[in-house]
C-alpha positions in Angstrom: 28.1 60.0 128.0 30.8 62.6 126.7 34.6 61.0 126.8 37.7 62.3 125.4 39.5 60.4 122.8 43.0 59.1 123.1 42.8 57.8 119.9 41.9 58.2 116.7 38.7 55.8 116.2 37.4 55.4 112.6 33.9 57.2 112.3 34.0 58.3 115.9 36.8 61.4 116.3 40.0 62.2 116.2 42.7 62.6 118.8 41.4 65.2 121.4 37.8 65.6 120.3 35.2 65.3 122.7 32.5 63.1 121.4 29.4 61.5 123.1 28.8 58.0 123.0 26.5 55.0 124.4 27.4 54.6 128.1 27.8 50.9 127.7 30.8 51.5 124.6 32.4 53.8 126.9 32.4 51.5 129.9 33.0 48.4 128.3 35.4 49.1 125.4 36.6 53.3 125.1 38.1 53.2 128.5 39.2 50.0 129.6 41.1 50.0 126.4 42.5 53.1 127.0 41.3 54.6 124.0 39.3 57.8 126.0 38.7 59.2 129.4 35.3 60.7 131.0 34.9 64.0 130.1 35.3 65.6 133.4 37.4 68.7 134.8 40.0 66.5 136.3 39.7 64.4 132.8 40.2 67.5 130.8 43.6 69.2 132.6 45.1 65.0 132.9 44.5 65.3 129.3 46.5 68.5 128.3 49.4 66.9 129.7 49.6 64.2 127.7 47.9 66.0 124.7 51.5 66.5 123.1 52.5 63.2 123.2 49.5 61.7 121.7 49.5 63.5 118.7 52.8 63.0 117.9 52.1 59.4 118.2 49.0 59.6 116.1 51.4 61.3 113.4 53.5 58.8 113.6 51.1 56.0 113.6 49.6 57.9 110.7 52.9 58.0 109.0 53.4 54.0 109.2 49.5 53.4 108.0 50.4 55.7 104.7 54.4 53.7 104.0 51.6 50.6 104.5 49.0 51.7 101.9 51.7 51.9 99.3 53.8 49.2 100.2 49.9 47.0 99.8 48.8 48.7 96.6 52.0 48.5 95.0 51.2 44.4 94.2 48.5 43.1 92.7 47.5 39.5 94.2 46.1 36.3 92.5 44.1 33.8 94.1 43.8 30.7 92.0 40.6 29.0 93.3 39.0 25.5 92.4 36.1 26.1 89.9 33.2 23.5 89.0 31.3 23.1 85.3 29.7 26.0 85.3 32.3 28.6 86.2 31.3 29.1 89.9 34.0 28.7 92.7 33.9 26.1 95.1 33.5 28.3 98.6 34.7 32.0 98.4 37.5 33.5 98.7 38.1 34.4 102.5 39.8 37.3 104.8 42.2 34.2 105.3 43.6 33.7 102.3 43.7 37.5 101.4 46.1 37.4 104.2 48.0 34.5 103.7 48.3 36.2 99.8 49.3 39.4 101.3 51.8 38.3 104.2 53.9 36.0 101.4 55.0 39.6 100.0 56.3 40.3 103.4 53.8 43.0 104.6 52.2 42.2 107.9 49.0 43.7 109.4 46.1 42.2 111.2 43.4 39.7 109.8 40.6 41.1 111.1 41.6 44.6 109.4 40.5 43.3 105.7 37.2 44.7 104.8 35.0 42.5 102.5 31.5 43.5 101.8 30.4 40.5 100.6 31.8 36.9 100.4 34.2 36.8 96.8 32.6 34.1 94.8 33.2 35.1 91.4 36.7 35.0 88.8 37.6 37.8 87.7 39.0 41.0 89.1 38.6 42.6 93.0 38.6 45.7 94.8 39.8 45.1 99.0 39.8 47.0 101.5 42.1 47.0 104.1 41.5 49.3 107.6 44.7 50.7 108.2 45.2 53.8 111.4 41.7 55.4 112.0 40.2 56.5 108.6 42.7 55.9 106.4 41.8 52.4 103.4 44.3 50.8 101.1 42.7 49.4 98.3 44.5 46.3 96.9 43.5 44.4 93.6 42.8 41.0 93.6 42.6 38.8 90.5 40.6 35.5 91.0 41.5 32.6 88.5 41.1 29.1 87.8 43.9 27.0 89.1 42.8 24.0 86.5 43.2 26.4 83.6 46.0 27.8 85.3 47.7 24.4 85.8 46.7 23.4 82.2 48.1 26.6 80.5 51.3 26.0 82.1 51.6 22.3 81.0 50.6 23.3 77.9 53.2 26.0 77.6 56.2 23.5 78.9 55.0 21.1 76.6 55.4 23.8 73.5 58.4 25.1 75.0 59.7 21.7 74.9 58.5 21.0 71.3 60.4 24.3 69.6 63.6 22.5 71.8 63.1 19.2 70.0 62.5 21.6 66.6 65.7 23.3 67.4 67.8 20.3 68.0 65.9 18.4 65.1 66.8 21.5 62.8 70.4 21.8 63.9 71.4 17.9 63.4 70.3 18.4 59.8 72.4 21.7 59.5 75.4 19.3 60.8 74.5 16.6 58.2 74.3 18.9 55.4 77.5 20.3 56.2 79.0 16.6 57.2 77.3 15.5 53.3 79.5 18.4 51.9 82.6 18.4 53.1 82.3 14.1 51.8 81.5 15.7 48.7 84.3 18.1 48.3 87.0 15.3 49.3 85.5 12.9 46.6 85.7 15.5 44.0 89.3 16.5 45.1 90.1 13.0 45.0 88.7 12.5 41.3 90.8 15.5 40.3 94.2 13.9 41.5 93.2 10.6 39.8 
């Protein structure tokens, strides 16, 4: 069956094109959707009517996708995961929290629009891929990491940051000593010399 596309449609066509499809995609998704029409004489002249319009809003819609990419590929995500003995994570890390990672920097797009090959079961660094208007992909990096070393690291790091405080503090009363021990010293000898 031959439709027209109102859309553009990742690995089927762009705006316009006339491509030939399963009957049963056509009937039960391409045009109650609204995404094509038959490919018929009446099809083809309703088409060149709206044909303007539609490609400016593909352009536009194209437009949008690219400000998207780089507003997503300008951050670099972390996931902090639970991670047993032997270094392997409990579970994987899901489409779900990708987007719960991604929508805390304020950039919105659908869930089911993150592309994972496989199930992320490993620390370290990731390649995803979001679907954003017809073929266009952002790639964002996400770095996997322990959250016990994580939390651990940062206790550890408050508990040296408050160790050089004590240091400090330590080292400055024994500055103020000294100079308290001196200035004792300077009045006892000026008090010897008027004796």
């Amino acid at each position: 069956m031959q439709v027209i596309l109102r859309s553009e449609i990742e690995k089927l066509g762009k705006v316009g094109e006339v491509v030939k499809v399963k009957p049963g995609y056509a009937r039960n998704y391409l045009l109650p959707q609204g995404l094509a029409y038959l490919a018929d004489a009446g099809s083809l002249k309703k088409f060149e009517d709206e044909k303007r319009q539609l490609l400016a809003r593909a352009d536009r819609e194209k437009g949008k996708a690219e400000t998207l990419k780089a507003r997503l590929e300008a951050h670099e995500y972390t996931a902090h995961v639970k991670v047993g003995s032997e270094g392997r994570l409990y579970g994987s890390v899901t489409t779900h929290d990708i987007h719960a990672l991604v929508s805390a920097t304020g950039v919105e797009f659908p869930r089911r629009d993150i592309v994972l090959e496989k199930p992320i079961k490993t620390l370290g660094d990731h390649e995803v891929h979001i679907r954003l208007y017809g073929g266009l992909h952002a790639v964002v990096k996400l770095h996997v990491k322990d959250q016990e070393a994580e939390v651990k690291a940062a206790i550890e790091a408050e508990i040296a940051a408050a160790e050089a405080a004590e240091e400090a503090e330590r080292a400055a009363a024994e500055a103020e000593n000294a100079e308290g021990e001196e200035g004792e010293e300077t009045e006892t000898d000026e008090a010897t010399e008027e004796s």
